[in-house]
PDBQT receptor file of N, H, CA, C and O in Angstrom, charges set to zero:
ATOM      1  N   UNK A   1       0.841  -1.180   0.000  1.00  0.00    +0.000 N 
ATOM      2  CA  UNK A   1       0.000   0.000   0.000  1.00  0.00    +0.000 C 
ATOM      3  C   UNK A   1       0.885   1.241   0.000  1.00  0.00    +0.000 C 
ATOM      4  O   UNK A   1       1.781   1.198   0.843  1.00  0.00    +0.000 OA
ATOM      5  N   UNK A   2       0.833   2.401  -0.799  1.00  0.00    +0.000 N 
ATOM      6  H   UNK A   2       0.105   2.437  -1.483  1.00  0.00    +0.000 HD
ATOM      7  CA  UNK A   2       1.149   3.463  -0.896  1.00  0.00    +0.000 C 
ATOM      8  C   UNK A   2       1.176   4.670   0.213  1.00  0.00    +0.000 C 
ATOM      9  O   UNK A   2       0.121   4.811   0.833  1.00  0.00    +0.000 OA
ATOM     10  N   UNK A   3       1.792   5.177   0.399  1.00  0.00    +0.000 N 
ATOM     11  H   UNK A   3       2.648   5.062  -0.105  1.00  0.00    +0.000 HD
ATOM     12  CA  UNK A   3       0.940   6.470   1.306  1.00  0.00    +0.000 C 
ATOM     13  C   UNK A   3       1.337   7.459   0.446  1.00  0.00    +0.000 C 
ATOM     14  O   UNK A   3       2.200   7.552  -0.427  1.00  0.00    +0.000 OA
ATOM     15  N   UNK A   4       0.204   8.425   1.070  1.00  0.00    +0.000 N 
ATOM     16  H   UNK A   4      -0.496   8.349   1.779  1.00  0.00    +0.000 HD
ATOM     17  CA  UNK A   4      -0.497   9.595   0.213  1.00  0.00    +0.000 C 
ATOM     18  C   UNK A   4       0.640  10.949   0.968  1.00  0.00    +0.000 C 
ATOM     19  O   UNK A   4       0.653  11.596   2.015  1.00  0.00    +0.000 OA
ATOM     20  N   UNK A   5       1.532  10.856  -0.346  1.00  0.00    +0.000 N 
ATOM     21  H   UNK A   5       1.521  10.331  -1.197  1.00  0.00    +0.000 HD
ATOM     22  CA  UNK A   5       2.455  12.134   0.113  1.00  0.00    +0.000 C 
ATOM     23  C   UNK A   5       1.763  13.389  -0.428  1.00  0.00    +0.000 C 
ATOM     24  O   UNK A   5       1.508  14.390   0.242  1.00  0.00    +0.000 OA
ATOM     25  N   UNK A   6       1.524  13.228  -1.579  1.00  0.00    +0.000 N 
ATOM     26  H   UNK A   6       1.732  12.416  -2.123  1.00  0.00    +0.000 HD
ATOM     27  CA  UNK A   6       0.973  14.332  -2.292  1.00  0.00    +0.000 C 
ATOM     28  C   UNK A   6      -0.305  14.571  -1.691  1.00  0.00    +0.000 C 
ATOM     29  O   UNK A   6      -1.045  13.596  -1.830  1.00  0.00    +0.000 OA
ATOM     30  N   UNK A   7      -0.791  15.468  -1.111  1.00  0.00    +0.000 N 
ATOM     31  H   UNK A   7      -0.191  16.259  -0.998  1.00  0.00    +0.000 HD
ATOM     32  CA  UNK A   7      -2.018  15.937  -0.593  1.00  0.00    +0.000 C 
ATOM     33  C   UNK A   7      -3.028  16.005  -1.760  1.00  0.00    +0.000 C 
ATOM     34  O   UNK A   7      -2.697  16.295  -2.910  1.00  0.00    +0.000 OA
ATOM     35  N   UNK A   8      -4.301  15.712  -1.364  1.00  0.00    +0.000 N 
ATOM     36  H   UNK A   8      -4.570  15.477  -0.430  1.00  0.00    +0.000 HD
ATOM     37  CA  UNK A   8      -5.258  15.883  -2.159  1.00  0.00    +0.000 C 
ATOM     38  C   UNK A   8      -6.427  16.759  -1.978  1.00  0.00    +0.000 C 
ATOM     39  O   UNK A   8      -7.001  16.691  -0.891  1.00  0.00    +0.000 OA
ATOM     40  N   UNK A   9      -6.753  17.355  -2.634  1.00  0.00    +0.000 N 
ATOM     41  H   UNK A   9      -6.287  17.411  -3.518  1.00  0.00    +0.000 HD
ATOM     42  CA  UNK A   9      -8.111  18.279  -1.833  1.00  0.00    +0.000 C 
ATOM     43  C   UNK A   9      -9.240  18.360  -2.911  1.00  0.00    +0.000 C 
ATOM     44  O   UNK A   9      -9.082  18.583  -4.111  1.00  0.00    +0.000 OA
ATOM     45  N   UNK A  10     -10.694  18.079  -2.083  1.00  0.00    +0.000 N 
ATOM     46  H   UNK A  10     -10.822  17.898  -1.109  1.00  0.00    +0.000 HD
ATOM     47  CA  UNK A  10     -12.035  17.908  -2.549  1.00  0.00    +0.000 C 
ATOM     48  C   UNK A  10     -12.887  18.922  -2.172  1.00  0.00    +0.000 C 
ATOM     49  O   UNK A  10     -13.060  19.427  -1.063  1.00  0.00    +0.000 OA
ATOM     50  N   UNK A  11     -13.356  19.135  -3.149  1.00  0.00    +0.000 N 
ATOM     51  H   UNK A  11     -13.216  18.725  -4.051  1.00  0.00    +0.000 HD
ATOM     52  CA  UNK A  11     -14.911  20.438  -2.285  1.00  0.00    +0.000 C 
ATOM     53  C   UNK A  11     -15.940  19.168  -2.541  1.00  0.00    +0.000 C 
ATOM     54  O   UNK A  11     -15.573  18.162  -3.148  1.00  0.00    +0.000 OA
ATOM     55  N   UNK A  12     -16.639  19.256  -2.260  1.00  0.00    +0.000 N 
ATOM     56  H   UNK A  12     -16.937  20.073  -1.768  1.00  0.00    +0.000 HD
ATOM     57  CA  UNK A  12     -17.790  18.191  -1.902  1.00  0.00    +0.000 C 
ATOM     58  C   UNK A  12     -19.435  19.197  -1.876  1.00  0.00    +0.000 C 
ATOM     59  O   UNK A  12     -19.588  19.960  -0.922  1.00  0.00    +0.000 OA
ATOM     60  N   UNK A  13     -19.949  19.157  -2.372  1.00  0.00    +0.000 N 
ATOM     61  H   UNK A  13     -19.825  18.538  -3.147  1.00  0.00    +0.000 HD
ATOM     62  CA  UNK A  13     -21.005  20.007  -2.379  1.00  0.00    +0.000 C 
ATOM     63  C   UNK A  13     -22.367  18.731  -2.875  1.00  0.00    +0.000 C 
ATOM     64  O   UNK A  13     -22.558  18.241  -3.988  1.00  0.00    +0.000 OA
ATOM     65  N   UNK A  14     -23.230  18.453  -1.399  1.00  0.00    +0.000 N 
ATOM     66  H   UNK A  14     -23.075  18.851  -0.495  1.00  0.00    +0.000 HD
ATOM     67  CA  UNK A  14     -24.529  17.978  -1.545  1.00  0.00    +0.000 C 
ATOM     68  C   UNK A  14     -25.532  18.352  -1.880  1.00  0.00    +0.000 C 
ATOM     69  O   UNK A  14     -26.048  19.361  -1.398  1.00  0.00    +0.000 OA
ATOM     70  N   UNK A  15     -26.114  17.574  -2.871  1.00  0.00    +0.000 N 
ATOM     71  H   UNK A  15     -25.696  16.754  -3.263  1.00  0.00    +0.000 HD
ATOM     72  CA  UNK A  15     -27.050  18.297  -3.383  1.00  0.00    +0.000 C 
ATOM     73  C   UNK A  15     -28.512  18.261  -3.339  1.00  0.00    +0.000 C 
ATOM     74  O   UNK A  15     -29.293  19.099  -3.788  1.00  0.00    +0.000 OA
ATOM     75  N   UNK A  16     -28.799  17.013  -2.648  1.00  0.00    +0.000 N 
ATOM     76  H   UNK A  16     -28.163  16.332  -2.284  1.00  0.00    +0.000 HD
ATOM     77  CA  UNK A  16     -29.450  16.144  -2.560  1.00  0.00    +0.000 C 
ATOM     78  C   UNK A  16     -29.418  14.934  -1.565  1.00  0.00    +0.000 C 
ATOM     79  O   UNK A  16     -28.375  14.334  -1.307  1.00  0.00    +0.000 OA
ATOM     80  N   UNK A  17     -31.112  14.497  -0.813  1.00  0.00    +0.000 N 
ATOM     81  H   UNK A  17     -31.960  14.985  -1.023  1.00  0.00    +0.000 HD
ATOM     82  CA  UNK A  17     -30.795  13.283  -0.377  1.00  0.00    +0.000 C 
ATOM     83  C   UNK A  17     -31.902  12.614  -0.251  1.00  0.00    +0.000 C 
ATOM     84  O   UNK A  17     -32.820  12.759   0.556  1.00  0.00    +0.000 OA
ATOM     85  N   UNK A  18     -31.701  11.587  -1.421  1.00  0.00    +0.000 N 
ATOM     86  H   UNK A  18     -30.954  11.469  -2.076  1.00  0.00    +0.000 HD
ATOM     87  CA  UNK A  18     -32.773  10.425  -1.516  1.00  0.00    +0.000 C 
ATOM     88  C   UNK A  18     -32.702   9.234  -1.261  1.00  0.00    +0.000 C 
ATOM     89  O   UNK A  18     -31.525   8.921  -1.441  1.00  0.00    +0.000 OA
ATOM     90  N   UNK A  19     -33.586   7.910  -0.770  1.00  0.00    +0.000 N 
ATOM     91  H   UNK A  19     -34.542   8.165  -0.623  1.00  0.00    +0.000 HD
ATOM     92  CA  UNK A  19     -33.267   7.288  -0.721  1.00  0.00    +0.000 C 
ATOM     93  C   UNK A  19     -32.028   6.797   0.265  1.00  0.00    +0.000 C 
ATOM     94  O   UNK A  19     -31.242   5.862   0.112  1.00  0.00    +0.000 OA
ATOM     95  N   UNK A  20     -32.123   7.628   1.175  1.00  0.00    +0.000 N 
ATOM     96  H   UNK A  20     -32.761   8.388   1.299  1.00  0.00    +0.000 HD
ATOM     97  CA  UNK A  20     -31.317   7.295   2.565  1.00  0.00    +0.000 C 
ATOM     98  C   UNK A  20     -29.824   7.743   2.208  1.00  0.00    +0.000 C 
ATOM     99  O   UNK A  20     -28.914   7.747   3.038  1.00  0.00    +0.000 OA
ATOM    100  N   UNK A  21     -29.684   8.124   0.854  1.00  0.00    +0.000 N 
ATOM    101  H   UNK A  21     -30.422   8.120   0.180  1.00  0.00    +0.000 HD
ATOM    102  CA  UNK A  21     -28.235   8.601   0.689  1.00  0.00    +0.000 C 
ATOM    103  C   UNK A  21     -27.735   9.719   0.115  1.00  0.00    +0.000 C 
ATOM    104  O   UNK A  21     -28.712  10.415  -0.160  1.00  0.00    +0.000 OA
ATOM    105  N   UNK A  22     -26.522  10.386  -0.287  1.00  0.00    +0.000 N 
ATOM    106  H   UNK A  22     -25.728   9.820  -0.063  1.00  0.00    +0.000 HD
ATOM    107  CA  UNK A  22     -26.730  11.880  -0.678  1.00  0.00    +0.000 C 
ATOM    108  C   UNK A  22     -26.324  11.762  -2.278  1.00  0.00    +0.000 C 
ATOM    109  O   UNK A  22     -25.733  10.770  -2.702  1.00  0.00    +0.000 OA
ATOM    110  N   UNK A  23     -26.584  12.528  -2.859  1.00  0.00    +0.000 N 
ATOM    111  H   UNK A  23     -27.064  13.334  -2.514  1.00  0.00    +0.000 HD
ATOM    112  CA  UNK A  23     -26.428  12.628  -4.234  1.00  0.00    +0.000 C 
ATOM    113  C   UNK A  23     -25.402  14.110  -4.397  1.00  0.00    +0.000 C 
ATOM    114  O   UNK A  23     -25.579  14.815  -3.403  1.00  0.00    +0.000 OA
ATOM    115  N   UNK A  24     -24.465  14.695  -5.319  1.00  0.00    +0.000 N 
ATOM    116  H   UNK A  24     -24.321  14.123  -6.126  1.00  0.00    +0.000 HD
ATOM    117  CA  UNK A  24     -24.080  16.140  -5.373  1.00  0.00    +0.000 C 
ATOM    118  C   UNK A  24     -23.173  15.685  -6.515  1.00  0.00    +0.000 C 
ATOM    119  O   UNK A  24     -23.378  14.777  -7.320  1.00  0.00    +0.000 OA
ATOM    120  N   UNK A  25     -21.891  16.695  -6.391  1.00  0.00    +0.000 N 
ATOM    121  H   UNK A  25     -21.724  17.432  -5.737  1.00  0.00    +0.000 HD
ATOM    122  CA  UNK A  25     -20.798  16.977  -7.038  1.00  0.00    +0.000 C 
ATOM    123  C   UNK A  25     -19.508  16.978  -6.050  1.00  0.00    +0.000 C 
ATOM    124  O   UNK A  25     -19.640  17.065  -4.830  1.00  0.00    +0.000 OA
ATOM    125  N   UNK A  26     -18.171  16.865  -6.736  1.00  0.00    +0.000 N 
ATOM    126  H   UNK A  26     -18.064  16.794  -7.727  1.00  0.00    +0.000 HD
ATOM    127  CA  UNK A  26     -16.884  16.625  -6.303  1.00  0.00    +0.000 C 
ATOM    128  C   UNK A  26     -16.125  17.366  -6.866  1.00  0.00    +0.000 C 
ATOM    129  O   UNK A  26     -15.709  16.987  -7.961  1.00  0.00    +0.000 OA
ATOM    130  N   UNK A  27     -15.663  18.691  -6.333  1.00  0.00    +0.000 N 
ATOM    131  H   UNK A  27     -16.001  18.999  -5.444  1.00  0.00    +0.000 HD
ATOM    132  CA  UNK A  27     -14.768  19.105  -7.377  1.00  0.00    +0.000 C 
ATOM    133  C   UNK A  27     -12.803  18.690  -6.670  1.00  0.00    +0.000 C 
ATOM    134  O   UNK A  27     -12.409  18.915  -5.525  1.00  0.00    +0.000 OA
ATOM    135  N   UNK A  28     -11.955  18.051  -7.862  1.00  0.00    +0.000 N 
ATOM    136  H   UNK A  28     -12.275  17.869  -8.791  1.00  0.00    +0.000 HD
ATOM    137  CA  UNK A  28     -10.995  17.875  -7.092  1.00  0.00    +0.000 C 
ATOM    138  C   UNK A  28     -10.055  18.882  -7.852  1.00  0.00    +0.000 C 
ATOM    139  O   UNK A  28      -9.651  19.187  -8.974  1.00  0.00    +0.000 OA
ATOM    140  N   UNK A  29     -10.001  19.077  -7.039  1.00  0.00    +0.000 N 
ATOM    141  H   UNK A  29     -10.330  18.829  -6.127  1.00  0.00    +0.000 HD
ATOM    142  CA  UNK A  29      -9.203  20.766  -6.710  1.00  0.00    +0.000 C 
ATOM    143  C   UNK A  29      -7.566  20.559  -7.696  1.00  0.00    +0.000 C 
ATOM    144  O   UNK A  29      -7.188  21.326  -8.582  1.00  0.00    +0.000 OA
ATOM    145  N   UNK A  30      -7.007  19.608  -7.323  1.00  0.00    +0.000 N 
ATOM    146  H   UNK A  30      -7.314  18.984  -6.604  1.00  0.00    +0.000 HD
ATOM    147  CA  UNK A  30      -5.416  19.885  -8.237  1.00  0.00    +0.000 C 
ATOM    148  C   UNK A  30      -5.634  19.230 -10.058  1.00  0.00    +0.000 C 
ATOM    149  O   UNK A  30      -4.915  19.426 -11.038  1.00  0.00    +0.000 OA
ATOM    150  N   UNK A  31      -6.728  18.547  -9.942  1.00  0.00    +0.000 N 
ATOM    151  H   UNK A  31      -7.312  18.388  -9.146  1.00  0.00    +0.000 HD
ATOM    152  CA  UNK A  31      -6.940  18.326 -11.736  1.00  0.00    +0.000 C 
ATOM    153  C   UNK A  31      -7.980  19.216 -12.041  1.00  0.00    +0.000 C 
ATOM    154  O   UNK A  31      -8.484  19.235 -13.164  1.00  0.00    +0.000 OA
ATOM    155  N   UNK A  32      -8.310  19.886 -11.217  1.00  0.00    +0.000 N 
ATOM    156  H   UNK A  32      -7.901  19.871 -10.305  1.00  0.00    +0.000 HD
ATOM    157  CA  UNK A  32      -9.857  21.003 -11.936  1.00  0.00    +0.000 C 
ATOM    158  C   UNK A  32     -11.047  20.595 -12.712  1.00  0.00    +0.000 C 
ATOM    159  O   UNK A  32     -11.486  21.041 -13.772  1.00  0.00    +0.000 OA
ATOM    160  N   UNK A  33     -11.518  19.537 -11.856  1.00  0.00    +0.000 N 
ATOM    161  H   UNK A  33     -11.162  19.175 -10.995  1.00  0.00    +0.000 HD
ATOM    162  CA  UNK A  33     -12.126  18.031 -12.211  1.00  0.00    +0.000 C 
ATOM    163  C   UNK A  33     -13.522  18.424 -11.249  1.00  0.00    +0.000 C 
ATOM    164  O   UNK A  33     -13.612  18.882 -10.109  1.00  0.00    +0.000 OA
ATOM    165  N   UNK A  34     -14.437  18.067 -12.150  1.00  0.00    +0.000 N 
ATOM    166  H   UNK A  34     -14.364  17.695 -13.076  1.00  0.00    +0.000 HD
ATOM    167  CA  UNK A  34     -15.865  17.970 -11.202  1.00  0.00    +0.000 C 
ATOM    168  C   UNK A  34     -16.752  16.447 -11.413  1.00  0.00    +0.000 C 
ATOM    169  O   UNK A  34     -16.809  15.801 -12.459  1.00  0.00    +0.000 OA
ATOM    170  N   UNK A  35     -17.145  16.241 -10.619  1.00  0.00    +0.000 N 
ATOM    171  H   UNK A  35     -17.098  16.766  -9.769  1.00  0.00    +0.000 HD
ATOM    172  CA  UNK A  35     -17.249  14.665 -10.851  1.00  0.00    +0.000 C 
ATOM    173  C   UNK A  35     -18.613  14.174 -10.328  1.00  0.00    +0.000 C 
ATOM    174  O   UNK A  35     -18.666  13.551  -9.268  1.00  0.00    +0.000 OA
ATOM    175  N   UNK A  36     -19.469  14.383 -10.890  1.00  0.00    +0.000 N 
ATOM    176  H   UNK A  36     -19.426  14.889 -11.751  1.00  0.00    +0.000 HD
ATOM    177  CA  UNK A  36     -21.273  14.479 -10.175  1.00  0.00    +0.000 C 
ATOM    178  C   UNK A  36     -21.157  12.658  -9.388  1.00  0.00    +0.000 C 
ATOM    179  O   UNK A  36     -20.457  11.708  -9.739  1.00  0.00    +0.000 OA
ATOM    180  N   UNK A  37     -21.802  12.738  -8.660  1.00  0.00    +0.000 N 
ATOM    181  H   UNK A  37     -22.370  13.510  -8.375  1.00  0.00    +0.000 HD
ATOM    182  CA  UNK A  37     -22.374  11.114  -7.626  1.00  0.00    +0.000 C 
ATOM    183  C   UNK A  37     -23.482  10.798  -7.204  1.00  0.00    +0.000 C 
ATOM    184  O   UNK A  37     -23.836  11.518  -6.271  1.00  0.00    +0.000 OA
ATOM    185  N   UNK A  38     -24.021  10.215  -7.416  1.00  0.00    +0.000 N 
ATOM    186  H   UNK A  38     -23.733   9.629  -8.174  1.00  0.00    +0.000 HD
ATOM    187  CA  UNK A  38     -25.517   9.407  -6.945  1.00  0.00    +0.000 C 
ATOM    188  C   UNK A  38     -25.657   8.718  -5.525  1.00  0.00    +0.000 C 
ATOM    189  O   UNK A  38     -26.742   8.270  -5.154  1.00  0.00    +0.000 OA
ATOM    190  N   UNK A  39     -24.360   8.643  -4.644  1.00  0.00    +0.000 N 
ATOM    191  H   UNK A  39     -23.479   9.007  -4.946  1.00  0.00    +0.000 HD
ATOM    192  CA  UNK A  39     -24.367   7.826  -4.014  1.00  0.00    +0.000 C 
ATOM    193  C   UNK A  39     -23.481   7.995  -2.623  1.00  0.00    +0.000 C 
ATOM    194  O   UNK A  39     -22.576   8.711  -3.053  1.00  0.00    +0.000 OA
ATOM    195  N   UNK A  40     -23.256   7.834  -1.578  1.00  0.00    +0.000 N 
ATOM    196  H   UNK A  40     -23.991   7.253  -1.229  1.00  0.00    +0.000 HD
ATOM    197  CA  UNK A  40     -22.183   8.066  -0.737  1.00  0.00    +0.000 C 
ATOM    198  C   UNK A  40     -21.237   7.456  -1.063  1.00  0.00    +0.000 C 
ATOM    199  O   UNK A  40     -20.158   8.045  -1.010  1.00  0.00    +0.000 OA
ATOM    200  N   UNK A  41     -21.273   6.043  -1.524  1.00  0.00    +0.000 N 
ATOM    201  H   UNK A  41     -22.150   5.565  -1.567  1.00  0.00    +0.000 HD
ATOM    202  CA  UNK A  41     -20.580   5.161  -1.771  1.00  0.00    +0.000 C 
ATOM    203  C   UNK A  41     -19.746   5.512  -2.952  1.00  0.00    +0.000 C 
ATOM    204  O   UNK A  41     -18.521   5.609  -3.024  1.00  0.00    +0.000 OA
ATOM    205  N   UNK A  42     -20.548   5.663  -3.753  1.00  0.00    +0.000 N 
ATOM    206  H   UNK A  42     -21.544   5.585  -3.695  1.00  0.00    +0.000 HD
ATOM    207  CA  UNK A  42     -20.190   6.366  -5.089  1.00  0.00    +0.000 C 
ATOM    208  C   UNK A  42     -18.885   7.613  -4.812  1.00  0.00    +0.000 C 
ATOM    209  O   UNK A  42     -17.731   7.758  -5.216  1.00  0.00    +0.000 OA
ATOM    210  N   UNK A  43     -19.895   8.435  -3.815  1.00  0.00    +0.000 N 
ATOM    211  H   UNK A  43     -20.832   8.317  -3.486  1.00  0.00    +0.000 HD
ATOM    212  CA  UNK A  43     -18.718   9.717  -3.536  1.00  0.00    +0.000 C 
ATOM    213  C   UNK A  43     -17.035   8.930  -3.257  1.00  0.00    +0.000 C 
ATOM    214  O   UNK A  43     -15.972   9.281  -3.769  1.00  0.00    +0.000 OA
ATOM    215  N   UNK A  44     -17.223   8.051  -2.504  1.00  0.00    +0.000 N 
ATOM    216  H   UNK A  44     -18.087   7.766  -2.088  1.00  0.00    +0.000 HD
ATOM    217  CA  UNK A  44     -15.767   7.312  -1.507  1.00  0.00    +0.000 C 
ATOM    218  C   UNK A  44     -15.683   6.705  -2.561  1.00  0.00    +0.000 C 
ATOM    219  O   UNK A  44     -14.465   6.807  -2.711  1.00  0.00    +0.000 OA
ATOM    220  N   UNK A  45     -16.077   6.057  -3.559  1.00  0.00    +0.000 N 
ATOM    221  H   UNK A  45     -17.066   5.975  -3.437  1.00  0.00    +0.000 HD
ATOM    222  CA  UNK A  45     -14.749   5.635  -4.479  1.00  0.00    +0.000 C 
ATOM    223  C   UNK A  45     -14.392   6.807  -5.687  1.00  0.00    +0.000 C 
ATOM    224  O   UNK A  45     -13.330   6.987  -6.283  1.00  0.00    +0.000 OA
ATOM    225  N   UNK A  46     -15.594   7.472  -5.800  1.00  0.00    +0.000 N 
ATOM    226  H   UNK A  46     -16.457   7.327  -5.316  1.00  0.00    +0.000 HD
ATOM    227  CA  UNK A  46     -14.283   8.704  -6.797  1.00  0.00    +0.000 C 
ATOM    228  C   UNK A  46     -13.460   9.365  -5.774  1.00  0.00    +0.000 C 
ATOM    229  O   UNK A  46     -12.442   9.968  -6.115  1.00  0.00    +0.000 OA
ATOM    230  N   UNK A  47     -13.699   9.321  -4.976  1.00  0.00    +0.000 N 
ATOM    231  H   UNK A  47     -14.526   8.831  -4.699  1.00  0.00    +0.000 HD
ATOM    232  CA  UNK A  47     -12.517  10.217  -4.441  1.00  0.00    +0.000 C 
ATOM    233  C   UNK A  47     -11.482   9.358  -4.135  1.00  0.00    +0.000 C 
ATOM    234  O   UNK A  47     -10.440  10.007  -4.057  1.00  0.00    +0.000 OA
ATOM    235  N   UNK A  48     -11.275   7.933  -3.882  1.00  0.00    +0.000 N 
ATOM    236  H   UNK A  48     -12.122   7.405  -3.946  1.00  0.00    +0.000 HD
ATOM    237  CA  UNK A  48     -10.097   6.850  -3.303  1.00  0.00    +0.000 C 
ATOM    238  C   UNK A  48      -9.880   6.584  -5.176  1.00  0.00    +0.000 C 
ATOM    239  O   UNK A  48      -8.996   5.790  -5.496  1.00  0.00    +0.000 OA
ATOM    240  N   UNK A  49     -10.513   7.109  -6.050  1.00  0.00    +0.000 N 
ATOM    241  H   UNK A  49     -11.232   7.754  -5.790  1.00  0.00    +0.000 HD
ATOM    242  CA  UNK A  49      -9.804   6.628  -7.666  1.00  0.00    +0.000 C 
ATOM    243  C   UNK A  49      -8.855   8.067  -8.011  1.00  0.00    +0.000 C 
ATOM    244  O   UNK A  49      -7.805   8.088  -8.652  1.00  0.00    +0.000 OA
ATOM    245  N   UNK A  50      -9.642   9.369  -7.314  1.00  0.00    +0.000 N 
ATOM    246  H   UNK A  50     -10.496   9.352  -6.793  1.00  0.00    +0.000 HD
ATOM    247  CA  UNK A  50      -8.914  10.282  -7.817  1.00  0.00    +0.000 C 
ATOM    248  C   UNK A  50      -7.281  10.180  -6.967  1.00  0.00    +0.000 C 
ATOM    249  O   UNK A  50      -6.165  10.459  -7.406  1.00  0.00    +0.000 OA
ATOM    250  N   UNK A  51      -7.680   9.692  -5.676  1.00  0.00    +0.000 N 
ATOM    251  H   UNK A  51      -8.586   9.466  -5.319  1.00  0.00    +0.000 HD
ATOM    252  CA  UNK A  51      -6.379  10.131  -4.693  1.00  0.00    +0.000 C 
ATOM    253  C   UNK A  51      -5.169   8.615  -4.964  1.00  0.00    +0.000 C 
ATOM    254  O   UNK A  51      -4.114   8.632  -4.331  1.00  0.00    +0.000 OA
ATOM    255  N   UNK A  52      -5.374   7.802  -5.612  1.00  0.00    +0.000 N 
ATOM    256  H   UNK A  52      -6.232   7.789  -6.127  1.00  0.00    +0.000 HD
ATOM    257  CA  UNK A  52      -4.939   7.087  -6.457  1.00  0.00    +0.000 C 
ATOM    258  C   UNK A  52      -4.227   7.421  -7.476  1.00  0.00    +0.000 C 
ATOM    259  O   UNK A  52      -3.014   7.215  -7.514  1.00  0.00    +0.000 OA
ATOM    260  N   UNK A  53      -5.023   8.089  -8.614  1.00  0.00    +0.000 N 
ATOM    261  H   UNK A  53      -6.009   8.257  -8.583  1.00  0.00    +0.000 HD
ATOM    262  CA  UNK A  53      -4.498   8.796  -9.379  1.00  0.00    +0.000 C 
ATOM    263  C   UNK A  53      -3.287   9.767  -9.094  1.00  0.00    +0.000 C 
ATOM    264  O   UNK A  53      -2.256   9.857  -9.761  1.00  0.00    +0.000 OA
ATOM    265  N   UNK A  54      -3.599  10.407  -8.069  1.00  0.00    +0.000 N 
ATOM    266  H   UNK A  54      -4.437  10.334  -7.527  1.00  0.00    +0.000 HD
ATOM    267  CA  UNK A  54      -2.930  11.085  -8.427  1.00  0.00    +0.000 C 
ATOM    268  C   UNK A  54      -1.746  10.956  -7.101  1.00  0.00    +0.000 C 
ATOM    269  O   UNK A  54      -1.173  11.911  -6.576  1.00  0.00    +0.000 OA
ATOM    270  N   UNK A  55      -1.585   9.547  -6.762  1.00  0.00    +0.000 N 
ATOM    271  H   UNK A  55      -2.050   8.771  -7.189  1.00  0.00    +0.000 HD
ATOM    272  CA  UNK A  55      -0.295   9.717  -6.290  1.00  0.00    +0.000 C 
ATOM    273  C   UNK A  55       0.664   8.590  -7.539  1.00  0.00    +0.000 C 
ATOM    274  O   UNK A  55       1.833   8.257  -7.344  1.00  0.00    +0.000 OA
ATOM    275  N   UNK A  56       0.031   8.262  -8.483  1.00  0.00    +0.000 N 
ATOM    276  H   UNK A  56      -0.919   8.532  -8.641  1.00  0.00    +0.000 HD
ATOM    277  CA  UNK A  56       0.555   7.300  -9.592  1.00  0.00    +0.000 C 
ATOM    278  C   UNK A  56       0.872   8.895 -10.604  1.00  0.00    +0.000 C 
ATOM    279  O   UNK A  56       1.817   8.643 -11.352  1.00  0.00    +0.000 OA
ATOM    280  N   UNK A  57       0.594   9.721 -10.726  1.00  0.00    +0.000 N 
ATOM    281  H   UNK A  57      -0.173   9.925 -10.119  1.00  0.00    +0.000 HD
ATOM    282  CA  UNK A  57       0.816  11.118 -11.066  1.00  0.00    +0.000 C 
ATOM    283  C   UNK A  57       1.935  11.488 -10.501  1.00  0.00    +0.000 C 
ATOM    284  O   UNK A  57       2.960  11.662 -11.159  1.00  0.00    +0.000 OA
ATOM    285  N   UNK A  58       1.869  11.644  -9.257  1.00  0.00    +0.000 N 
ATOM    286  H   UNK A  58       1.036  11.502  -8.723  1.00  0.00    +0.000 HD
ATOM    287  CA  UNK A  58       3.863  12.262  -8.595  1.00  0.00    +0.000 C 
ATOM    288  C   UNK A  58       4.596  11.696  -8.999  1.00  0.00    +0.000 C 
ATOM    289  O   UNK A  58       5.588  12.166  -9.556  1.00  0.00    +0.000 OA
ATOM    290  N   UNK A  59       4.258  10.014  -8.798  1.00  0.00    +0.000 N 
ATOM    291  H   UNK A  59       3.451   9.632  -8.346  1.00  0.00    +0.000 HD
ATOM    292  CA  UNK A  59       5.372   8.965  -8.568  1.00  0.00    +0.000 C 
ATOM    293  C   UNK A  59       6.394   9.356 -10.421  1.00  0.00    +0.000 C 
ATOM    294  O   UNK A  59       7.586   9.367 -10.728  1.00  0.00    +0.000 OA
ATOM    295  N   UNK A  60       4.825   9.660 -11.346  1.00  0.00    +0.000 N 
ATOM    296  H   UNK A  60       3.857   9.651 -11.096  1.00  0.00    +0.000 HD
ATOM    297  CA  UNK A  60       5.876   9.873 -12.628  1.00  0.00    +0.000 C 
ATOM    298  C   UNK A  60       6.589  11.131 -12.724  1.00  0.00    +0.000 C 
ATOM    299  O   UNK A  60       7.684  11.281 -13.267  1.00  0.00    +0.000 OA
ATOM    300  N   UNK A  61       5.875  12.044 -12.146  1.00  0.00    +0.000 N 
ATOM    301  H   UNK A  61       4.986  11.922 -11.705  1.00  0.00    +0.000 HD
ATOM    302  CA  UNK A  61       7.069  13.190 -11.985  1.00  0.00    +0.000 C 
ATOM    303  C   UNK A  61       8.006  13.173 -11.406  1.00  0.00    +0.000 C 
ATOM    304  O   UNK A  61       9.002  13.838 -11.691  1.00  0.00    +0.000 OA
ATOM    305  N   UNK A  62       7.881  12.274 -10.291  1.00  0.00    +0.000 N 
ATOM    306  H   UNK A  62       7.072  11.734 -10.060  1.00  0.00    +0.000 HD
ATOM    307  CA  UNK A  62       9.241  12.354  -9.242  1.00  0.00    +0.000 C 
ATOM    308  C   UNK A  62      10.594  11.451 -10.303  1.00  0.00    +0.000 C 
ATOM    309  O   UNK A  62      11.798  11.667 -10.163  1.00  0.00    +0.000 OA
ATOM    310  N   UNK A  63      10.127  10.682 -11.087  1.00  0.00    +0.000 N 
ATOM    311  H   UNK A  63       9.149  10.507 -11.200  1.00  0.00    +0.000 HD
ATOM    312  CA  UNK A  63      11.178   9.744 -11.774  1.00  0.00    +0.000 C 
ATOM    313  C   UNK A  63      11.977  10.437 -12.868  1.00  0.00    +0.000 C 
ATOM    314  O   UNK A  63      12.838   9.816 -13.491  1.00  0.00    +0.000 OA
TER     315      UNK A  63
């Protein structure tokens, strides 16, 4: 498992909540990326794909 050197940062804005869960948008702040979700669940894996991303992102700059 990796650890997360590169910091990551999310605005999170709900927009909605149906169905016992929240629905909104994700904006991630260092790709200037907005990323709509249906789901909580939904929210926690775009955000564990973006913060993924983008430590596979340093690792190629750092090389």
């Amino acid at each position: 498992m990796k650890s997360l050197d590169a910091k990551q940062t999310f605005i999170v804005k709900i927009t909605d909540c149906q169905n016992g869960t929240w629905q909104g948008k994700i904006v991630w702040a260092e790709a200037n990326r907005t990323i709509h979700f249906r789901s909580m669940m939904e929210m926690l894996r775009l955000m564990d794909e973006a913060a993924t991303a983008g430590i596979h992102h340093q690792e190629a700059v750092n090389e």
